[in-house]
N, C-alpha and C positions, 0 to 999 in steps of 0.2 A: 836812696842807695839801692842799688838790682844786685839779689843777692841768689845766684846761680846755685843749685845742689849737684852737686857730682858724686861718681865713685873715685874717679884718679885723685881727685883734691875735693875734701868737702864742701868747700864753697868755693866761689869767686867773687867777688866785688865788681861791682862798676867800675871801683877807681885803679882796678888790675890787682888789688890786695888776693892772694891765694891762700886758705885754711885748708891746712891737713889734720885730716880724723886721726884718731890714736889708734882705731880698729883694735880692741883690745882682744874680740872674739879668733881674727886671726894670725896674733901673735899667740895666744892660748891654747890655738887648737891644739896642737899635737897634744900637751897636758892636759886635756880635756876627754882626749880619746882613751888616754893611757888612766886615767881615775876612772874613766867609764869601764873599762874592763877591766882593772882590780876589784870595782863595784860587782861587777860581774859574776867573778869567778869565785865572790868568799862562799861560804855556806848559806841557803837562808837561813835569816833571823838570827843568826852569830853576831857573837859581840865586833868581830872584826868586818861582819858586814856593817855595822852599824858605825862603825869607824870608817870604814869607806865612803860612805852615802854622807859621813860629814865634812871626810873633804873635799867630794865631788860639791860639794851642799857653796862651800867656801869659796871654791873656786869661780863656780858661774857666781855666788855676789859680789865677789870681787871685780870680775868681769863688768858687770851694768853699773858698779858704783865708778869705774873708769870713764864708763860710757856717760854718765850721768852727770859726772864732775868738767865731762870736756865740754858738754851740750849748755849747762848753767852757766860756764865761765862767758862763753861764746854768745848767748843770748843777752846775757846783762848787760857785756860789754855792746852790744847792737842797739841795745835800748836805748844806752845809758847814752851814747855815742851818736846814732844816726835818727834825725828828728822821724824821715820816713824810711820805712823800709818797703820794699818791693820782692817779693816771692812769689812762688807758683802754685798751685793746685795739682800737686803729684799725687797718681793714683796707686798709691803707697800698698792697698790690697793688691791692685793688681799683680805688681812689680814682685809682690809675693808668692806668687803662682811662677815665677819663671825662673829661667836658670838663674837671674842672682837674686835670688831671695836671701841667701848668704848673707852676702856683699851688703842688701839694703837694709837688713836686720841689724849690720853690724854698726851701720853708722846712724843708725835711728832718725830715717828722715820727718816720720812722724810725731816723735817726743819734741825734736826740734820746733815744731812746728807750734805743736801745743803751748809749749816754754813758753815761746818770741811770744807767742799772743797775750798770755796773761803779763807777760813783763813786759812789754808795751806798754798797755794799761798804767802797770804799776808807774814807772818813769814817763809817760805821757807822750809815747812816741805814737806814729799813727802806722800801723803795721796796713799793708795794700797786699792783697791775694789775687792774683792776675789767671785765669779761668782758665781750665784742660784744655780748651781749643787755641790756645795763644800759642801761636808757632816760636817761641820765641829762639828754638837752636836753625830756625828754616828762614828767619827774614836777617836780610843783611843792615847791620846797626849802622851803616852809614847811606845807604840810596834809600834803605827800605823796601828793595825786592824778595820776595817770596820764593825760594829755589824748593827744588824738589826733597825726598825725604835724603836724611844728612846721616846716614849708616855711623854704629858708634865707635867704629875702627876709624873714623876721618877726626883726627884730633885738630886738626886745620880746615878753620873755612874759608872759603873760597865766591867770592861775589863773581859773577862772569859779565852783569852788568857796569860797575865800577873800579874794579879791580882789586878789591879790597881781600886783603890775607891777616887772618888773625883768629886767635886761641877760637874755639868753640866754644867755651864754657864760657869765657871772657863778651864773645860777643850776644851770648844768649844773654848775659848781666845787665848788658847795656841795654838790648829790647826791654827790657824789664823795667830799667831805668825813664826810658822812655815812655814808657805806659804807663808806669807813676805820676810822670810829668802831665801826660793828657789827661788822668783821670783827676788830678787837681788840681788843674786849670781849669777843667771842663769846657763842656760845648761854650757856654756864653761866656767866659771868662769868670768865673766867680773864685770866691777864694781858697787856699787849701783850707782850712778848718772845716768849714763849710760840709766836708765828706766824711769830718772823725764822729759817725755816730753818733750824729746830731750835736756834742759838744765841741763846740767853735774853739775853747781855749785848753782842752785835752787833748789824749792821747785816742786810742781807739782802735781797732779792727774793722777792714770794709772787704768784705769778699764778693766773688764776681764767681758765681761756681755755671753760671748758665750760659751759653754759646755766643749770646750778646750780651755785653751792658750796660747800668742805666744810662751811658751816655751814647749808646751804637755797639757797631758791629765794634770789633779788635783791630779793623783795618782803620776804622774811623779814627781809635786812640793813640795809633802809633803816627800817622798822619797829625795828627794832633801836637804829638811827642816830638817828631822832627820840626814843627813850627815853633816849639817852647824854646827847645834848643840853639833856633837861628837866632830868635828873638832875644 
């Protein structure tokens, strides 16, 4: 299963399933801003500063035990439910550094991450991390063309080779999808177990964090991905 990260929908599925984040940071804001400057304006060291700062204190754990009750439910249910999962290698600092750091803070693409991997393990699913360099919102899920860069206001993509029109998020699931498929199948056909971290009848984590992987370039595995699928 290629499981897309977004900001308009937290995930997408391969199989078109869409998750929405509860975003609990920006339904909070405004009470977030308004306890911040009651915090603000008591006296220091007043018993009624001390009163402030515990329910600003309240507020943001409230806030991440939201965030953390959505991210658990979401992960187990992935585990428990899809034998493979297929995700990306987002550079979750970076993304920190820019205008939505907000936005990326609030859906915690990171914690996400961490979660799905030990709860794999735990349920024995085989969690697949598909590398920074995997274009997967730039190649078309149905020819396999490579178009240019896919600005994040085009909520529609657009194949000019094939014709093909469909979600972004939706189609980047499927590259994903499909790179699952090549990487375990692999080059000689061998079996999926075969790549869960050396245990053939478990679950596991296999990440790909470098520009090629062990089985080739990314063009090799999606090339791969379309032959799994014909086949």
């Amino acid at each position: 299963m290629g499981v897309d990260l977004g900001l308009s929908s937290f995930a997408v599925l391969s199989d078109g399933t869409r998750i929405e984040a509860p975003k609990p940071l920006a339904k909070k804001l405004r009470l977030l801003k308004r306890r911040s400057k009651e915090f603000s304006r008591k006296q220091k060291g007043s018993n009624n500063q001390k009163k402030a700062a515990l329910r600003l204190a309240r507020l943001h754990r409230k806030v991440k035990n939201l965030r953390l009750d959505f991210l658990h439910k979401l992960t187990t249910w992935l585990a428990k439910t899809k034998p493979v999962i297929v995700v990306e290698d987002l550079n979750v600092r970076g993304l920190f550094r820019g205008f939505l750091s907000r936005s990326v803070a609030d859906v915690g693409w990171g914690a996400f991450r961490r979660t799905l991997a030990y709860k794999a393990e735990w349920y024995g699913a085989t969690l697949i991390v598909a590398p920074r360099s995997f274009p997967s919102t730039r190649l078309c899920s149905r020819c396999g063309r490579l178009h240019g860069k896919v600005p994040l206001s085009w909520r529609v993509f657009r194949c000019e080779a094939c014709g093909l029109e469909m979600d972004r998020d939706l189609n980047a699931a499927l590259n994903l999808r499909r790179y699952g498929l090549a990487h375990l199948t692999g080059p000689t056909g061998s079996s999926p177990g075969s790549h869960a971290c050396g245990d053939p009848a478990g679950g596991g984590t296999v990440s790909h964090r470098d520009r090629s992987t062990s089985h080739g370039s990314w063009k090799q595995e999606v090339a791969r991905g379309h032959s799994s699928l014909e086949g």
